[in-house]
N, C-alpha and C positions, 0 to 999 in steps of 0.2 A: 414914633407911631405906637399907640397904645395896643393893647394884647387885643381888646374888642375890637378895635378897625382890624387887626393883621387875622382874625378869626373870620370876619366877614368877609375881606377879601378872597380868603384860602378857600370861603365856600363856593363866592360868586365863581371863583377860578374853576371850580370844581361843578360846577354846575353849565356851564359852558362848557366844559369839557366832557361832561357826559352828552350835553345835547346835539355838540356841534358836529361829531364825524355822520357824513351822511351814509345814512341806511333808509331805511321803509319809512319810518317816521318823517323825516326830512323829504324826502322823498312824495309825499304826500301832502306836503304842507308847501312844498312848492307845487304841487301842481293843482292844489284846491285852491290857492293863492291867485294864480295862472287864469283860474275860470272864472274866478267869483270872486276875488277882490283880498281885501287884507282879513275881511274878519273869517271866513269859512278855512284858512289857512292856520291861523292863529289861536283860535278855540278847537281844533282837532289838534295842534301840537300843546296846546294846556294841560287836554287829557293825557298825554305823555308825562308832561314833567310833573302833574301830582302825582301822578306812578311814581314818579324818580322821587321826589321828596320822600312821598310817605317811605320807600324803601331807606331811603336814608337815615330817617331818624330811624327805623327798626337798628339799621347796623352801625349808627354812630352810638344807640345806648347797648350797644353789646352783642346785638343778634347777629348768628353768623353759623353759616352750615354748607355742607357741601351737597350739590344734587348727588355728586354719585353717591351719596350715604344715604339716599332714597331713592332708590329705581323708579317707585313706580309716580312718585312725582314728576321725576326727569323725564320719563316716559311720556307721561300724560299732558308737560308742557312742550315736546319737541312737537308731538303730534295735533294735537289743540294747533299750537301758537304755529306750527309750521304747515297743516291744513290751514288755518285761516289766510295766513301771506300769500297761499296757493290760489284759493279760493276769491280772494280778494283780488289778486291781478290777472284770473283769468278772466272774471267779471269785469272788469276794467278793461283787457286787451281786444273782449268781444264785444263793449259797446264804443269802445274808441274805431275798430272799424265799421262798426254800424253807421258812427256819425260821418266818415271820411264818404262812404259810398252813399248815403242821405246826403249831404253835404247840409247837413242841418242845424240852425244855431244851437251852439253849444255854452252858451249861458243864460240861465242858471247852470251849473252842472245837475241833472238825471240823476246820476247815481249818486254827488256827494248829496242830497236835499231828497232823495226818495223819501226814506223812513219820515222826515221831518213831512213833505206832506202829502204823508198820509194822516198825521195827523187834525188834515184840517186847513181851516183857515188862522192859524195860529202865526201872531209877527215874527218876521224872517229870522231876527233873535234866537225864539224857541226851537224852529226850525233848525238851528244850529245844533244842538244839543248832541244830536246821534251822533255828529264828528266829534265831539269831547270824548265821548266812549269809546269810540272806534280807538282813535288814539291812546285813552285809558287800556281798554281789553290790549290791540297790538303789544305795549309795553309789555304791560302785567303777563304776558305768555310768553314773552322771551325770555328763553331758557339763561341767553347772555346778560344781558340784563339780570337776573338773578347772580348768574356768577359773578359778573360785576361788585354789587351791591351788598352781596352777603360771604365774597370770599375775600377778593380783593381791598374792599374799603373798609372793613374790620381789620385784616394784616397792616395799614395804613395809619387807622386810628392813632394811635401813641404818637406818630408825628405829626399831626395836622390839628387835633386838639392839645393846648394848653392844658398844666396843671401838674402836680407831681405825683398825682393818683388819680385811680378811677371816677370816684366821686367827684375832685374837682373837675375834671376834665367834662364831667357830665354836666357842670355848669354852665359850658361854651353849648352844648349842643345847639339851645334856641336858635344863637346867633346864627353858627354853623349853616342851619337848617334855610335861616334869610338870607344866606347870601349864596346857597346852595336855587331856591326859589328865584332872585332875583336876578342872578347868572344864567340860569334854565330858561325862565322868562323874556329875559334882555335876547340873549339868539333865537326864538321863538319869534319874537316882535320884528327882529332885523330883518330874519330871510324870507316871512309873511309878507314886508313893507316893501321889502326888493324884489321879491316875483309879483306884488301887486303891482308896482310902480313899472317892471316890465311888460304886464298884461297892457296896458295902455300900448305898447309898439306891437305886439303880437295879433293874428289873425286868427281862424278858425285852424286852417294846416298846424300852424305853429303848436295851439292847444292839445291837437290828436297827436302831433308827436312828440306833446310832452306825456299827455297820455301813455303811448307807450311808454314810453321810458320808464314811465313809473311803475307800469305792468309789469316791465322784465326787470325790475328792482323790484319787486314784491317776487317774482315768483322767483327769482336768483336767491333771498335771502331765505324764502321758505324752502326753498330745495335745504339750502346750508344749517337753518334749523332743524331741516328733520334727519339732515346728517353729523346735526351737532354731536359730540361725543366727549362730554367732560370729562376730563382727566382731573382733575380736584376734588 
């Protein structure tokens, strides 16, 4: 096996392996999935993994720092990124029981298609958008997520890129980076396509307690966020 396939593999690995353990993200993308099919699932976990790329290429060409050597960033992402997961499942926990005592069709989902329309009479497509960002911002404010990415995969770097130096080794990134995407990607498409394929057996019950679920995953991990306290 050539050094380019074992480069692209090591990234797909690596890419699946940051997207697959579930949290908030995941977490979301099964239950937008759940409501509304594969694509409102799948373009709000997109916005997650350009987060993940773009961080990636920062800290596979060298960037790499610790929050606690910035308070008041660390600060400003517990509380941002751990108020919004707050804020996000408590909205979610208080119209998931609006819909159970309504007993009212619950697709489109209300809350994931709000923003989009408002915008109008814009195709359902466009509509999607605001889930790409939600996903994007969730990421980009998680504190771990940072520590990930700029502590731990920079310590990593020397063994996952080729080369006998820095320079060459900066030659693998692109690859690095596609197989980092297409890894990210591929479990993105999987667990969209597998809570879309179970939306077909689920009812409106089923939907509100996946709701929940997802609420007290949002607000379990923003509690943890805003109790995060990086030791590195």
């Amino acid at each position: 096996m050539t050094e380019f396939a074992i480069v692209i593999m090591k990234g797909i690995a690596l890419g699946v392996g940051v997207a697959a353990p579930f949290g908030p993200i995941n977490s979301e993308i099964v239950r937008r999935s759940l409501r509304g099919g594969f694509l409102p699932g799948f373009v709000m976990g997109m916005g997650a993994v350009a987060t993940d790329v773009g961080f990636a290429a920062l800290a596979l060409y060298g960037f790499s720092f610790s929050l606690a050597d910035y308070p008041a960033l660390r600060e400003t992402l517990r509380f941002v990124g751990g108020g919004l997961l707050l804020t996000l499942g408590t909205i979610l926990l208080i119209q998931a029981y609006r819909h159970y005592r309504s007993r009212k069709s619950l697709n489109p989902s209300q809350l994931d298609l709000a923003i989009g329309d408002a915008m109008g009479t814009l195709p359902i497509d466009l509509r999607l958008i605001p889930g790409f960002f939600r996903g994007f911002i969730m990421t980009i404010l998680n504190p771990i997520t940072w520590g990930f990415w700029f502590v731990a995969l920079p310590a990593m770097a020397g063994t996952i890129l080729p080369g006998s130096n820095e320079r060459e080794g900066f030659a693998y990134v692109p690859l690095m980076l596609m197989g980092v995407l297409a890894g990210a990607m591929g479990w993105v498409a999987f667990i969209s396509g597998v809570a879309a394929w179970v939306k077909q057996f689920s009812n409106n019950l089923w939907i509100v307690i996946a709701d929940v679920v997802g609420a007290l995953m949002l607000l379990g991990f923003g509690f943890l966020v805003v109790a995060y306290q990086p030791g590195v």
